[in-house]
DRENDO-1510 file (C-alpha; in Angstrom, 1 decimal, always signed):
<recs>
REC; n; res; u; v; w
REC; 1; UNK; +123.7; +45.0; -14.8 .
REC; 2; UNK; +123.9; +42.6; -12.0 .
REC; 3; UNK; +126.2; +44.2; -8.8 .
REC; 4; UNK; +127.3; +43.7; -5.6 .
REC; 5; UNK; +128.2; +45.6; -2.5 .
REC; 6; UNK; +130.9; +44.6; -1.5 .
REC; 7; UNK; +132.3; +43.5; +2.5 .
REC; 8; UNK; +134.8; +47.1; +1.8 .
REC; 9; UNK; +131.6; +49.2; +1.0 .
REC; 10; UNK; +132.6; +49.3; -2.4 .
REC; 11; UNK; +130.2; +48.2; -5.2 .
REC; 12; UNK; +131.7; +45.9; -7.7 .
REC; 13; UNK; +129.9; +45.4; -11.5 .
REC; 14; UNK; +131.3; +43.1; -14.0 .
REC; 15; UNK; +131.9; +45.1; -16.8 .
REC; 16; UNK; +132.0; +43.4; -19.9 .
REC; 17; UNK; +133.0; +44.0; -23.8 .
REC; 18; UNK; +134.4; +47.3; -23.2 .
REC; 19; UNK; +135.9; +48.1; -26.6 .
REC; 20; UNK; +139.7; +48.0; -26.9 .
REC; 21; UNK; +141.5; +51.4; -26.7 .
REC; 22; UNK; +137.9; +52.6; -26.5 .
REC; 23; UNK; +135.0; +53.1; -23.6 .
REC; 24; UNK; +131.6; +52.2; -22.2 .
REC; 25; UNK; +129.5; +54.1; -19.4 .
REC; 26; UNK; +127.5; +53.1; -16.3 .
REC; 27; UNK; +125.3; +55.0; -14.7 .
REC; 28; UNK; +124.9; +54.2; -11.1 .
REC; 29; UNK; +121.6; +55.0; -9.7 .
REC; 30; UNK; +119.6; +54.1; -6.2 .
REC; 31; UNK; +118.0; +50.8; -6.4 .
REC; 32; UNK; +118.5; +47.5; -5.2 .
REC; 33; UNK; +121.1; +45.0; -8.0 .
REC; 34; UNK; +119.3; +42.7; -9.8 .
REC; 35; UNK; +119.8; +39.0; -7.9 .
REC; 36; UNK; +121.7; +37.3; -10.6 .
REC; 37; UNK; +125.1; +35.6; -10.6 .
REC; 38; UNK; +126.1; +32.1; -9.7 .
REC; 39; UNK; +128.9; +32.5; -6.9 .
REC; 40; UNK; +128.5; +31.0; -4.0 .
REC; 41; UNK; +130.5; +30.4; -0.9 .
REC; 42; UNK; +129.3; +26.7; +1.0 .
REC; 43; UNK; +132.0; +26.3; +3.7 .
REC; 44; UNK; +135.5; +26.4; +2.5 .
REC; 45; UNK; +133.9; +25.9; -1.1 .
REC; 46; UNK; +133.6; +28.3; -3.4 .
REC; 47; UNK; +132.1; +28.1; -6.7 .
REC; 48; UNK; +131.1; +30.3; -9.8 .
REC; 49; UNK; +129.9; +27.3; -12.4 .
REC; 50; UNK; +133.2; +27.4; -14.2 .
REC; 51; UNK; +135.6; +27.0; -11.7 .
REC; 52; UNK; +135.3; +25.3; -8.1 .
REC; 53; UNK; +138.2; +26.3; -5.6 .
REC; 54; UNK; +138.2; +24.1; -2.1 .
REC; 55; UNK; +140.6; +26.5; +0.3 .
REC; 56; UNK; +142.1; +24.2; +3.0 .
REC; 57; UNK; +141.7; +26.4; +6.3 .
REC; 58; UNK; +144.6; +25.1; +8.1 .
REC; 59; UNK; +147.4; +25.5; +5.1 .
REC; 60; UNK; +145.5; +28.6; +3.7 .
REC; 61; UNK; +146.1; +26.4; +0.1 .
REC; 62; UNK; +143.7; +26.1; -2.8 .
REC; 63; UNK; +143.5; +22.3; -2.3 .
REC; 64; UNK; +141.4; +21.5; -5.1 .
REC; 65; UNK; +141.0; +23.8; -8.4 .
REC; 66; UNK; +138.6; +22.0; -10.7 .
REC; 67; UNK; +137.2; +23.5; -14.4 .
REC; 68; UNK; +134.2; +22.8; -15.9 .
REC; 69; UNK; +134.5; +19.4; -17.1 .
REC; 70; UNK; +135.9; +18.6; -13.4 .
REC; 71; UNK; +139.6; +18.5; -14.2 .
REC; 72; UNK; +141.7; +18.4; -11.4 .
REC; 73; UNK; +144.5; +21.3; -11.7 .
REC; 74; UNK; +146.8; +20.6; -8.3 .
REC; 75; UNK; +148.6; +17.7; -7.7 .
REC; 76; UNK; +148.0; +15.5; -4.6 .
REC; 77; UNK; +150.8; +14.4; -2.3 .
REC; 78; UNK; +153.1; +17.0; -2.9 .
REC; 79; UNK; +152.5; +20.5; -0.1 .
REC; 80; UNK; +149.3; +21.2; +1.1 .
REC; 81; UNK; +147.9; +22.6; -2.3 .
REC; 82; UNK; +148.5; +25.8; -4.7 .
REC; 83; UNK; +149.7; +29.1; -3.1 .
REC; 84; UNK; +151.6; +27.6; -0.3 .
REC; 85; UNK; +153.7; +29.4; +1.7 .
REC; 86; UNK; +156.8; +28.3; +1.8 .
REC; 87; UNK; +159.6; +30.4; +4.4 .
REC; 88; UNK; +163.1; +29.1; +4.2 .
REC; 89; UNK; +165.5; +29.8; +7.0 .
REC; 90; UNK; +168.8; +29.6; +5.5 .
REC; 91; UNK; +169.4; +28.4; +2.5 .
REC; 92; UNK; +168.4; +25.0; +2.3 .
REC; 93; UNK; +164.9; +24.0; +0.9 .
REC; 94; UNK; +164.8; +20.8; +3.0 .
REC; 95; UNK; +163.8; +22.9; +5.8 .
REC; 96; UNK; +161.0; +25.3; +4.9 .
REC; 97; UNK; +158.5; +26.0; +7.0 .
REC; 98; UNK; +154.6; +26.8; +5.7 .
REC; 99; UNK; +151.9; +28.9; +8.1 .
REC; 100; UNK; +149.3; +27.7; +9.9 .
REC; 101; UNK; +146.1; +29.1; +9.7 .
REC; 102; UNK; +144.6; +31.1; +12.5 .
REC; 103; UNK; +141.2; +31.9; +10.8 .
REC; 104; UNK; +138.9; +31.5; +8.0 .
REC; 105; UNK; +136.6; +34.5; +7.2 .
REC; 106; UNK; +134.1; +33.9; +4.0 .
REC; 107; UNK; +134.4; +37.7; +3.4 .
REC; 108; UNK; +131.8; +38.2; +0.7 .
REC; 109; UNK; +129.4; +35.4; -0.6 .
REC; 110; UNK; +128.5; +36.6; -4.0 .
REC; 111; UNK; +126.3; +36.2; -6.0 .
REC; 112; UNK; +128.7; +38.2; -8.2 .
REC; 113; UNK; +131.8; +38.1; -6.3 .
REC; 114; UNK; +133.2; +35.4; -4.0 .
REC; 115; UNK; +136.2; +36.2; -1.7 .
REC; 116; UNK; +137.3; +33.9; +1.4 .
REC; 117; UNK; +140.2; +34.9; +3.9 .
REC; 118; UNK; +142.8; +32.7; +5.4 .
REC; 119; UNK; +144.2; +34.7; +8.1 .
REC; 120; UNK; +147.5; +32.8; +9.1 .
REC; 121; UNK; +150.8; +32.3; +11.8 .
REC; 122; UNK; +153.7; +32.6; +9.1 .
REC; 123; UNK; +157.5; +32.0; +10.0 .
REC; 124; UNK; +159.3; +35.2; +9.4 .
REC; 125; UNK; +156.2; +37.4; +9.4 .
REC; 126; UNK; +154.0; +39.0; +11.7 .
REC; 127; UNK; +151.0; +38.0; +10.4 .
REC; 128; UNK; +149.9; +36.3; +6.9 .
REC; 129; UNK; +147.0; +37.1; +5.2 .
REC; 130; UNK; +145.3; +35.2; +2.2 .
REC; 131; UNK; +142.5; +36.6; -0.4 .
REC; 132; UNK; +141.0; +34.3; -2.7 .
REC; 133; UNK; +138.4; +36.0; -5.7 .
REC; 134; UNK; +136.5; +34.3; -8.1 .
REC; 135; UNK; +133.7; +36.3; -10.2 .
REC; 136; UNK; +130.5; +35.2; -11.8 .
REC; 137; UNK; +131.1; +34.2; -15.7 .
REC; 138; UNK; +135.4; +34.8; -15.4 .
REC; 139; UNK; +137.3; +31.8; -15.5 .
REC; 140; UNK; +139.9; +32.3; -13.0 .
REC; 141; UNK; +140.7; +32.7; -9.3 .
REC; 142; UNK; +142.8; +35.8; -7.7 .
REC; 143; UNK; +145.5; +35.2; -4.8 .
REC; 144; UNK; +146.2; +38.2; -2.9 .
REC; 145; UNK; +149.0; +37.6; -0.4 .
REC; 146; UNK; +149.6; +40.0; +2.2 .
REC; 147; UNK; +152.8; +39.0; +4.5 .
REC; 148; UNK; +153.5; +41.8; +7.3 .
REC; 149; UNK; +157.4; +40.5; +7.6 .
REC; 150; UNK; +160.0; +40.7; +10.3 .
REC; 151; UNK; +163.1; +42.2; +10.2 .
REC; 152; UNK; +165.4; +38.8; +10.0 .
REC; 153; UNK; +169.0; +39.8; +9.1 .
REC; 154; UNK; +170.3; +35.8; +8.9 .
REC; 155; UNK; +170.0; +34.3; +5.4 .
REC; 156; UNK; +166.0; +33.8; +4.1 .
REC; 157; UNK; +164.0; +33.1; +1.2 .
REC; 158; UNK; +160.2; +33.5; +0.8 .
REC; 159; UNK; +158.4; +31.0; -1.8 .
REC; 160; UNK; +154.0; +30.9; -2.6 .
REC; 161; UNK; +154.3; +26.7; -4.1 .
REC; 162; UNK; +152.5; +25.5; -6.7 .
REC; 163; UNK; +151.8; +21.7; -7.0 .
REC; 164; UNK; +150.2; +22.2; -10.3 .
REC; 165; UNK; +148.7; +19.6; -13.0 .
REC; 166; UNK; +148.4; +18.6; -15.8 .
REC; 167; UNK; +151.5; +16.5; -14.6 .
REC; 168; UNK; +152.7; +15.8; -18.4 .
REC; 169; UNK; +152.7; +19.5; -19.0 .
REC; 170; UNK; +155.2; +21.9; -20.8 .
REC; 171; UNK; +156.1; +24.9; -19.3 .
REC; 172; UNK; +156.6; +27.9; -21.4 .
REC; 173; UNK; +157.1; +31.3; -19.5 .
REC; 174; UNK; +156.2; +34.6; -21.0 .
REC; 175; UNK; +159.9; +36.4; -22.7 .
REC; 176; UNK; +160.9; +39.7; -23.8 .
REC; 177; UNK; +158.2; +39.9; -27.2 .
REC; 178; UNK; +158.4; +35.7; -27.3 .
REC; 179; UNK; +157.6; +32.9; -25.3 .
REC; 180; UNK; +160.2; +30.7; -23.4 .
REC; 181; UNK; +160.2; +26.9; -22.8 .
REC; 182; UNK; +162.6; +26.5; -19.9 .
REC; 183; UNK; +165.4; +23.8; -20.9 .
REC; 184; UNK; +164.4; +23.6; -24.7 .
REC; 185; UNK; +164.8; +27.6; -25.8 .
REC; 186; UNK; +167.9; +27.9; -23.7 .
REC; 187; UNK; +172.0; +27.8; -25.1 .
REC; 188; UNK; +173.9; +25.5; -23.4 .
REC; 189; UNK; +174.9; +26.6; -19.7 .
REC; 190; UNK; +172.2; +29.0; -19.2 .
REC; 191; UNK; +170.4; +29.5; -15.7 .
REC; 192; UNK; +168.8; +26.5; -14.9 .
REC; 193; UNK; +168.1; +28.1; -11.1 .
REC; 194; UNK; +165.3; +30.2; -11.7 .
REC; 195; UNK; +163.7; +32.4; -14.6 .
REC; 196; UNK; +162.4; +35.8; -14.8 .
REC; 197; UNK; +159.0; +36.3; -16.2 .
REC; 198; UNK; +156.6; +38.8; -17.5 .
REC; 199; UNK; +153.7; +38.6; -16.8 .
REC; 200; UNK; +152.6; +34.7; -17.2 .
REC; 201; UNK; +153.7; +30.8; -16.9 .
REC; 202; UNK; +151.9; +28.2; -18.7 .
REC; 203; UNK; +151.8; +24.8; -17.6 .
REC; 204; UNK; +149.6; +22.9; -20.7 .
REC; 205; UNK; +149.6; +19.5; -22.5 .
REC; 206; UNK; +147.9; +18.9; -25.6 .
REC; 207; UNK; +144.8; +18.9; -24.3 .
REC; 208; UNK; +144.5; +21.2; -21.2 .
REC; 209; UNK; +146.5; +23.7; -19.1 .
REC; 210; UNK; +146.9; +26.3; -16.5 .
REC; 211; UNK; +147.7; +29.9; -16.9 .
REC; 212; UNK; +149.6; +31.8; -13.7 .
REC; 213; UNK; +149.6; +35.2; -14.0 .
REC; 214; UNK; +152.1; +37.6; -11.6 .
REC; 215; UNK; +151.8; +41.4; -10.8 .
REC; 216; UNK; +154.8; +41.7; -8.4 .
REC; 217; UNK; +156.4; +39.1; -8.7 .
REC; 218; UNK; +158.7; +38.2; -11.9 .
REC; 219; UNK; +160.8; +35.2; -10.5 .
REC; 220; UNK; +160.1; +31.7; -10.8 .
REC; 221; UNK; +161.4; +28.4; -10.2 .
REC; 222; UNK; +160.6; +24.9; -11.8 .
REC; 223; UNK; +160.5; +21.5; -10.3 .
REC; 224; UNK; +161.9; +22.6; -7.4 .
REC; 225; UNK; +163.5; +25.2; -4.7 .
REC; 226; UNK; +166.4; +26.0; -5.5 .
REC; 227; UNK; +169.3; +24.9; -3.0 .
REC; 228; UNK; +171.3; +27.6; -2.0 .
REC; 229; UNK; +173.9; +25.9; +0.5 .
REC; 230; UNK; +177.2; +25.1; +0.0 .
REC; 231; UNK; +179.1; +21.9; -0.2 .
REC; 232; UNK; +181.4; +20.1; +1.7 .
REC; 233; UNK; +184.2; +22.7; -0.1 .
REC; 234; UNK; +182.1; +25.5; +0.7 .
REC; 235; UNK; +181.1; +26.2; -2.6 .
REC; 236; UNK; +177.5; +26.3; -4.2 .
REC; 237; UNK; +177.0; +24.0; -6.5 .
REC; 238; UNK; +174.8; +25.1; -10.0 .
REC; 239; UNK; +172.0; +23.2; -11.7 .
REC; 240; UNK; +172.8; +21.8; -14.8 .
REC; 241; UNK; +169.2; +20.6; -16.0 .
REC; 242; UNK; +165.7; +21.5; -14.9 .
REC; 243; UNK; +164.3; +19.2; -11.9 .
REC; 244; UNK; +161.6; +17.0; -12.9 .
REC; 245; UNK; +158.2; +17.7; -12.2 .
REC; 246; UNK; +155.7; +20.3; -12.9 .
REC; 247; UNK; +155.2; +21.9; -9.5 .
REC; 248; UNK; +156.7; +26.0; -9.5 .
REC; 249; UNK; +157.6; +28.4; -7.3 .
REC; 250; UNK; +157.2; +31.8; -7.4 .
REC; 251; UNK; +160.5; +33.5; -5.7 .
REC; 252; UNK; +158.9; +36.2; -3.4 .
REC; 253; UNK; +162.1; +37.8; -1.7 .
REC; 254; UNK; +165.5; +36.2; -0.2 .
REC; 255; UNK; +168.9; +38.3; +1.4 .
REC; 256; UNK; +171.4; +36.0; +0.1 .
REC; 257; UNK; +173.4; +38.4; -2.0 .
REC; 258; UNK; +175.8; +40.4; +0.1 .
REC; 259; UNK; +176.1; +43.3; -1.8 .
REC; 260; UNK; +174.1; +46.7; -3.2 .
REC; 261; UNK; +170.9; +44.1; -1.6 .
REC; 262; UNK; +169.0; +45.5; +1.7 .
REC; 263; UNK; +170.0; +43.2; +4.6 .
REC; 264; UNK; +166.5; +42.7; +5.6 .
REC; 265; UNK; +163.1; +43.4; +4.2 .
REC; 266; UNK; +160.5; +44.0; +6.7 .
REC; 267; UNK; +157.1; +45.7; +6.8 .
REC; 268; UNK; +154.0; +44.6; +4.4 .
REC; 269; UNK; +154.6; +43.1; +1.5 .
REC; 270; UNK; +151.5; +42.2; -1.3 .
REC; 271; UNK; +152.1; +40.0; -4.2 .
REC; 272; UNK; +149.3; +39.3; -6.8 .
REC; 273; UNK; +148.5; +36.2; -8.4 .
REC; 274; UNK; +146.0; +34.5; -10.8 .
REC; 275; UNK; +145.0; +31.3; -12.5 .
REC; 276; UNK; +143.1; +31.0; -15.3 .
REC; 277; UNK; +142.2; +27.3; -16.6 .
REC; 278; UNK; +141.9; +26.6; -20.4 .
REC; 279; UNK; +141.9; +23.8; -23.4 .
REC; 280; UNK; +144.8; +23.5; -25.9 .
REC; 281; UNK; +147.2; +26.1; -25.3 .
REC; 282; UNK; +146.8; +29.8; -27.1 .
REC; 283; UNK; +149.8; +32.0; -27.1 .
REC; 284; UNK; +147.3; +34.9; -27.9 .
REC; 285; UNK; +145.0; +34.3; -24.8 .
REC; 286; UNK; +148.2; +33.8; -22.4 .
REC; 287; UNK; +149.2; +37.1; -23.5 .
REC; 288; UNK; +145.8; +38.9; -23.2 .
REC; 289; UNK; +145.5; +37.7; -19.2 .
REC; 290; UNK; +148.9; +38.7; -18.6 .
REC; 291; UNK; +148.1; +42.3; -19.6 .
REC; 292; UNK; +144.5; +41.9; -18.0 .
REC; 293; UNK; +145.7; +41.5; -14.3 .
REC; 294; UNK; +148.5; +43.9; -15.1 .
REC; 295; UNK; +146.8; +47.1; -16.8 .
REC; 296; UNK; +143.3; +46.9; -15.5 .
REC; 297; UNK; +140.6; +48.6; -16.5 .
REC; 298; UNK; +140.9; +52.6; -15.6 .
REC; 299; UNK; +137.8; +53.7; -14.1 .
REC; 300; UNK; +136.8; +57.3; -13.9 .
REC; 301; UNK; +133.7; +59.4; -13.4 .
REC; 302; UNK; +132.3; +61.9; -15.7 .
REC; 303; UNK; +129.7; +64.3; -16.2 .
REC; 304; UNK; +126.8; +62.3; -17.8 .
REC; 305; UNK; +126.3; +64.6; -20.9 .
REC; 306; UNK; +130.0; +64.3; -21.9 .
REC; 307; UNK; +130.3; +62.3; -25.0 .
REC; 308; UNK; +132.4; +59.2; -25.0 .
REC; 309; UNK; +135.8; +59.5; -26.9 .
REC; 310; UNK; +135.4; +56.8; -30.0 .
REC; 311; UNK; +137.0; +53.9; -29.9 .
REC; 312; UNK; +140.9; +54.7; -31.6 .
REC; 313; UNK; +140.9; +51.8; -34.0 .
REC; 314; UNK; +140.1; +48.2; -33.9 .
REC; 315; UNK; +142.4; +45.1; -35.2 .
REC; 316; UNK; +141.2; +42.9; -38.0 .
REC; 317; UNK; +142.1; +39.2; -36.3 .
REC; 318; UNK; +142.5; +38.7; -32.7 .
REC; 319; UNK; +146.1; +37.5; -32.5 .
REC; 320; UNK; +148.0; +41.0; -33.2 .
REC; 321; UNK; +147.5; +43.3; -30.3 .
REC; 322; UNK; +148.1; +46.9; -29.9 .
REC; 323; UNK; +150.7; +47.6; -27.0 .
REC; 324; UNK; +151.7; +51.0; -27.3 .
REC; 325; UNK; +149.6; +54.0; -28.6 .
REC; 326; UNK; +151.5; +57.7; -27.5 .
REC; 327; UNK; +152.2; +61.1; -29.3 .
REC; 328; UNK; +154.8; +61.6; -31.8 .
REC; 329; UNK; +157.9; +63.3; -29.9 .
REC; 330; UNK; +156.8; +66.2; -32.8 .
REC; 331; UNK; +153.1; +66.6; -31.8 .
REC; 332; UNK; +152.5; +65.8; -35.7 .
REC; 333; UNK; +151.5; +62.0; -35.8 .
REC; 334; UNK; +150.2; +59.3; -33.1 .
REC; 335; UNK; +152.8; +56.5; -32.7 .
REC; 336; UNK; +151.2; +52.8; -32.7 .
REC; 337; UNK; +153.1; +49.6; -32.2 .
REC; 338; UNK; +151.6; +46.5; -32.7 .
REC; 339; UNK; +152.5; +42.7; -31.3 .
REC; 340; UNK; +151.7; +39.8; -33.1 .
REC; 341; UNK; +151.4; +37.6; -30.2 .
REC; 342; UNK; +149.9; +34.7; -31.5 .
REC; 343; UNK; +152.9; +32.5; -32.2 .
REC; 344; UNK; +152.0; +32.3; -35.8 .
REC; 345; UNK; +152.5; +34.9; -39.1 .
REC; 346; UNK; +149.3; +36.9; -39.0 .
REC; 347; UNK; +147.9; +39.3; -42.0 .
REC; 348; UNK; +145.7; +41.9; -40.8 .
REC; 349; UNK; +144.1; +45.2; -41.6 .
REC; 350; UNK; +143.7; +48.0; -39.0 .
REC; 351; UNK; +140.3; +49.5; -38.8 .
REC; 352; UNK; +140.2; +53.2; -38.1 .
REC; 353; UNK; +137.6; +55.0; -36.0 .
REC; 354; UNK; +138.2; +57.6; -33.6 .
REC; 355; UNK; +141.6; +57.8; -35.1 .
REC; 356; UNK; +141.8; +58.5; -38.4 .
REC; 357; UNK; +145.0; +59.5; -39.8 .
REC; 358; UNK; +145.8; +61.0; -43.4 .
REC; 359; UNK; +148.7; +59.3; -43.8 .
REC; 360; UNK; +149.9; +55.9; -42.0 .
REC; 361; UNK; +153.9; +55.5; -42.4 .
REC; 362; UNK; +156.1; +51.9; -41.4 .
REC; 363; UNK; +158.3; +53.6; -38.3 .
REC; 364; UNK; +161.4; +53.2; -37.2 .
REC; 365; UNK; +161.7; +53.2; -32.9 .
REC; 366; UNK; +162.7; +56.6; -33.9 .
REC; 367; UNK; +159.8; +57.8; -35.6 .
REC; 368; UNK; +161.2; +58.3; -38.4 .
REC; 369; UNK; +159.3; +57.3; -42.0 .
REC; 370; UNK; +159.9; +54.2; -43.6 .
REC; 371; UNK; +157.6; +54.5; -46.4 .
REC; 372; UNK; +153.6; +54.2; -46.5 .
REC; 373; UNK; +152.5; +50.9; -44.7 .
REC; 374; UNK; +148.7; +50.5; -47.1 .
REC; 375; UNK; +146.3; +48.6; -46.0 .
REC; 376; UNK; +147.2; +45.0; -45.9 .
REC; 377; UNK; +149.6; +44.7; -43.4 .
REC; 378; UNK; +151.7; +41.1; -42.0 .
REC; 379; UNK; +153.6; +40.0; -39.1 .
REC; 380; UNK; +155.7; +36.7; -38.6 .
REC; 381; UNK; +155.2; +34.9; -35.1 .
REC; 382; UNK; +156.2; +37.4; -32.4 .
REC; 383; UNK; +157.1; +40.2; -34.6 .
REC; 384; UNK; +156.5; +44.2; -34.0 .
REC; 385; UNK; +155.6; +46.4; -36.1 .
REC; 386; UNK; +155.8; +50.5; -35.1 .
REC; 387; UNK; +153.2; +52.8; -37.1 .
REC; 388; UNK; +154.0; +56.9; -37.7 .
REC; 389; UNK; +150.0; +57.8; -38.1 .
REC; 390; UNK; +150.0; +61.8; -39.6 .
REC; 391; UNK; +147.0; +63.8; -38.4 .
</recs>
């Protein structure tokens, strides 16, 4: 398979159609990688045929994310571009302060892994540093944001900006087993300030969209930063409605509560981000990269005369996912809980391999029996479903 040594020393390999709950081996031997893969790094360019990412060297910004079809996915005029560092001193957004970059360093120029660094001067921080990733055949880009921060004890808030497109776009944010659309799935008075997510934000119309994907990072804000300061009467006044606008923020770190909160937050600091562009929105794929750049593949040597454990089981359609597969507290049964996260009702059958239990049981969370589940099994939009399998 085609590889790469990387700038680190390590050697990267796209590994691809490794079964779910399942395996595949590689054998690494001496030899020189076969020359294949279309990355390539030409100035602040980089490019892998499905994705072309222009990193501005003085902002450290993605300034231009273009798909396939050369759809444009940040929006001109508003910051310098998507992952923009934004360091607020106080608490009013009117007077963040971005970096400045100090250097640009094409770390490693494919031809099966791209990676550019945008070393930077950051207010509040020592030192910035900005990783940008695209692989051949994967349609996405990976941020890696290193801050080395300052211990600042007066009010701050750090912000990464994302001027984003489609500008007609719906957000929807990834919810506890659902989906959320900020200001349409909320009761009246909820937080209009900022939102936890999971894993993902989607920002799509009926034709296109973009996919953000978090690892550290859970807050977000829409439309706009949010305005901490205080009125004329001292108080702080509370958003009603979402800003317009489809440009989001994800809400690093701030010190603006005054109690059981650390005073300061210094030393490094990494958050992870990704951006996948697609068509039409699927509730299914948001969900899959979510859990992609949040359980990555486990990698592990082994002897090569070891046999490979079977695949457990496989899933008859691809919008019910398997999120949980553990022991029985008893040692008798293996517990599997399954997701339907396609946003529609799915029927489905589950096809056994390695696992093949005598006896499969509906479950209560406490393991209990609920009566034999058969073969054909359902699940409305978004439901769970929790499996007792008897060995």
């Amino acid at each position: 398979v085609p590889s790469q040594r990387l700038a680190s020393g390590d050697l990267a390999f796209l590994a691809r159609s490794v079964p779910s709950l399942g395996s595949f081996r590689y054998t690494i031997v001496e030899g020189k990688a076969p020359a294949a893969g279309g990355v390539r790094v030409t100035g602040n360019v980089v490019s892998n045929g499905i994705l072309t990412v222009t990193i501005d060297r003085t902002a450290g910004t993605i300034s231009s994310l273009k798909d396939r079809f050369g759809m444009e996915y940040v929006k001109t005029g508003e910051g310098s571009g998507l992952n923009q560092y934004l360091y607020v001193p106080g608490k009013d957004p009117a007077k963040a302060r971005t970096s400045v970059g100090t250097s640009f360093q094409i770390v490693d120029n494919g031809p099966l892994v791209a990676t550019v660094r945008v070393t930077s001067s950051a207010p509040g921080c020592r030192s910035l540093v900005q990783e940008y990733r695209i692989v051949d055949g994967l349609e996405r880009v990976v941020m890696v944001n290193t801050m080395d921060r300052e211990k600042v004890r007066e009010k701050e808030a750090v912000h990464f900006g994302f001027p984003a497109q489609p500008a007609e776009g719906t957000f929807r944010l990834d919810g506890s087993w659902g989906i959320m659309r900020p200001g349409a799935d909320q009761l009246p008075g909820s937080n209009m300030e900022y939102f936890s997510t999971g894993r993902w934000l989607d920002l799509s119309n009926q034709d296109r969209g973009l996919t953000w994907v978090t690892v550290e990072s859970p807050l977000v804000q829409l439309g706009a930063m949010v305005d901490e300061s205080p009125d004329a009467r001292g108080l702080r006044q509370w958003r009603t409605t979402l800003p317009a606008g489809t440009n989001f923020y994800s809400y690093v770190m701030n010190n603006y509560w005054h109690t059981n909160y650390a005073a300061d937050q210094p030393g490094p600091a990494t958050v992870t981000f990704a951006l996948y562009t697609h068509g039409i929105f699927n509730a299914a794929d948001a969900y899959r990269r979510g859990v992609e750049q949040n359980q990555p593949l486990i990698v592990r040597t082994t002897a090569a005369s070891s046999p490979l454990p079977l695949t457990l089981f496989g899933v008859s359609v691809p919008g019910v996912a398997a999120t949980s597969v553990k022991p029985s507290a008893d040692g008798k049964a293996v517990m599997v809980r399954l997701f339907n996260c396609s946003g529609k009702p799915e029927n489905f059958s589950l096809q056994w391999k390695g696992l093949r239990p005598s006896k499969v049981y509906r479950s209560s969370v406490f393991e209990t029996k609920e009566g034999e589940a058969g073969e054909a099994l359902s699940l409305p939009a978004f439901g769970i479903m929790t499996l007792r399998c008897e060995k």
